[in-house]
C-alpha positions as YAML, in Angstrom:
chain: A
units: angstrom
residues:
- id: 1
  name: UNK
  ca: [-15.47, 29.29, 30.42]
- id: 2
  name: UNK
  ca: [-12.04, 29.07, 28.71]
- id: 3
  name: UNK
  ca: [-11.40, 32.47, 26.69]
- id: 4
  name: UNK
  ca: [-10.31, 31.22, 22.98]
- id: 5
  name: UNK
  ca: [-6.17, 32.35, 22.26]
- id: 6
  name: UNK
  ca: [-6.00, 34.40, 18.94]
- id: 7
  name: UNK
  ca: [-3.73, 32.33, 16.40]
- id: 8
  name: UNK
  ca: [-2.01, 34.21, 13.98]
- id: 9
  name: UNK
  ca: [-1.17, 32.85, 10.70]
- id: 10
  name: UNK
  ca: [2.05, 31.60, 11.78]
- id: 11
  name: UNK
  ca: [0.89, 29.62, 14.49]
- id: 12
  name: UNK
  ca: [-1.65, 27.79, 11.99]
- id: 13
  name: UNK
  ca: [1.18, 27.37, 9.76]
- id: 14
  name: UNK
  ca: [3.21, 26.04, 11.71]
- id: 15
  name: UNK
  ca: [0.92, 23.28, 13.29]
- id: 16
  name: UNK
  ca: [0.22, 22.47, 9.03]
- id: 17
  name: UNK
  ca: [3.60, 21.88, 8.63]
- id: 18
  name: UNK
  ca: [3.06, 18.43, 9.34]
- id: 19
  name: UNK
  ca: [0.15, 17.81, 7.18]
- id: 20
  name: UNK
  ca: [1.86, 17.39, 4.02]
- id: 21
  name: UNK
  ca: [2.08, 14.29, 1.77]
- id: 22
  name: UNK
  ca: [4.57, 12.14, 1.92]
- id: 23
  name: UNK
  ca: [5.86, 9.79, -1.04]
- id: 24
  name: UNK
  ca: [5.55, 5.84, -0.55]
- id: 25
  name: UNK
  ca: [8.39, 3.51, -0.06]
- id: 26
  name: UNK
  ca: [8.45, 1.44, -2.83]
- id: 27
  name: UNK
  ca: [10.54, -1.58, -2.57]
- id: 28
  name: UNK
  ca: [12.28, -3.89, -5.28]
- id: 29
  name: UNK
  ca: [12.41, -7.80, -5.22]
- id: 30
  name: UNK
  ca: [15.18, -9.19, -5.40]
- id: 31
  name: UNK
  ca: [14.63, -11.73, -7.47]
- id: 32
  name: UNK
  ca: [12.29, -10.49, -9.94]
- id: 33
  name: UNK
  ca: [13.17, -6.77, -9.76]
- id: 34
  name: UNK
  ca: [9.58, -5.75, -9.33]
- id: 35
  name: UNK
  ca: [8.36, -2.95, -7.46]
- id: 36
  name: UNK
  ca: [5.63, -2.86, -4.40]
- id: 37
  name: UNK
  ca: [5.16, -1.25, -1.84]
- id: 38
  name: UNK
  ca: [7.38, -2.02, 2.08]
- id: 39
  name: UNK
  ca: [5.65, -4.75, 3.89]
- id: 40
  name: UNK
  ca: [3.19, -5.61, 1.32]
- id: 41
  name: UNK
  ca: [2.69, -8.88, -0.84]
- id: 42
  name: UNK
  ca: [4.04, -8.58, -4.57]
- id: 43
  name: UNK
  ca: [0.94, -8.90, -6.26]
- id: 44
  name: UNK
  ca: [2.51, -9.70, -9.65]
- id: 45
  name: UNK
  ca: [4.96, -12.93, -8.39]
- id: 46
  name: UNK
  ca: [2.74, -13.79, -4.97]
- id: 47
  name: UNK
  ca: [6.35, -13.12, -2.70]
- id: 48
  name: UNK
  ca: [6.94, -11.80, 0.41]
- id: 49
  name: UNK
  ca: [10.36, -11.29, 1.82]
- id: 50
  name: UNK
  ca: [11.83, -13.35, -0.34]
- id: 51
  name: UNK
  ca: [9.13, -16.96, -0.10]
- id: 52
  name: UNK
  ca: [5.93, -17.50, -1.74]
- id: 53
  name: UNK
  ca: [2.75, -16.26, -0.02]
- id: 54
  name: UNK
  ca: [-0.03, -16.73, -2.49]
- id: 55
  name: UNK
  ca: [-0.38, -19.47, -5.48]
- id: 56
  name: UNK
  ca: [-1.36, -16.86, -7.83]
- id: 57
  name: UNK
  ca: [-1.52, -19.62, -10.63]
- id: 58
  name: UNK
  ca: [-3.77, -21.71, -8.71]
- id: 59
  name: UNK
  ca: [-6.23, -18.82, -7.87]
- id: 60
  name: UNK
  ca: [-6.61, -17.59, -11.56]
- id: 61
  name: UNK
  ca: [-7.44, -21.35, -12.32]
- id: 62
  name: UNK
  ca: [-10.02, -21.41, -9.65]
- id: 63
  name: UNK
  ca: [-11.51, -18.47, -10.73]
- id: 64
  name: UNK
  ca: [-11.53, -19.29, -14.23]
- id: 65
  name: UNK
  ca: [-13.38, -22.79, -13.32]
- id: 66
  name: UNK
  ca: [-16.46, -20.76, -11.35]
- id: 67
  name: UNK
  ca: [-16.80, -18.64, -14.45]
- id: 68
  name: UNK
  ca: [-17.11, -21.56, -16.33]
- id: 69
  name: UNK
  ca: [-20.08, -23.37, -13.72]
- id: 70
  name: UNK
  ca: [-22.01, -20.49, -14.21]
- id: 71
  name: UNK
  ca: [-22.47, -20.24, -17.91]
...
């Protein structure tokens, strides 16, 4: 059987040194100037890098419609 190293406390700090949080990268549109985050669709305009991804317009409408059917 392996015999178990002591670890003094900076040994265990050390190997926590890397467990910290790191901020997000935001990034900005260009052509709106709003903020999301790096490789991510812009929720608000439906963009990414720069062409249109989602019809956000068209999916609120469809949504709206269902709500409608059901009451």
């Amino acid at each position: 059987m392996v015999v178990r190293m002591r670890h003094t406390r900076a040994h265990t700090a050390n190997r926590r040194s890397h467990h910290a949080l790191k901020s997000k990268n935001l990034s900005v549109d260009k052509e709106t100037g709003s903020v999301h985050l790096g490789h991510h669709i812009d929720m608000k305009t439906g963009r990414y890098k720069g062409r249109q991804v989602l019809n956000l317009v068209k999916k609120a409408e469809k949504k709206q419609s269902k709500s409608k059917a059901k009451a």
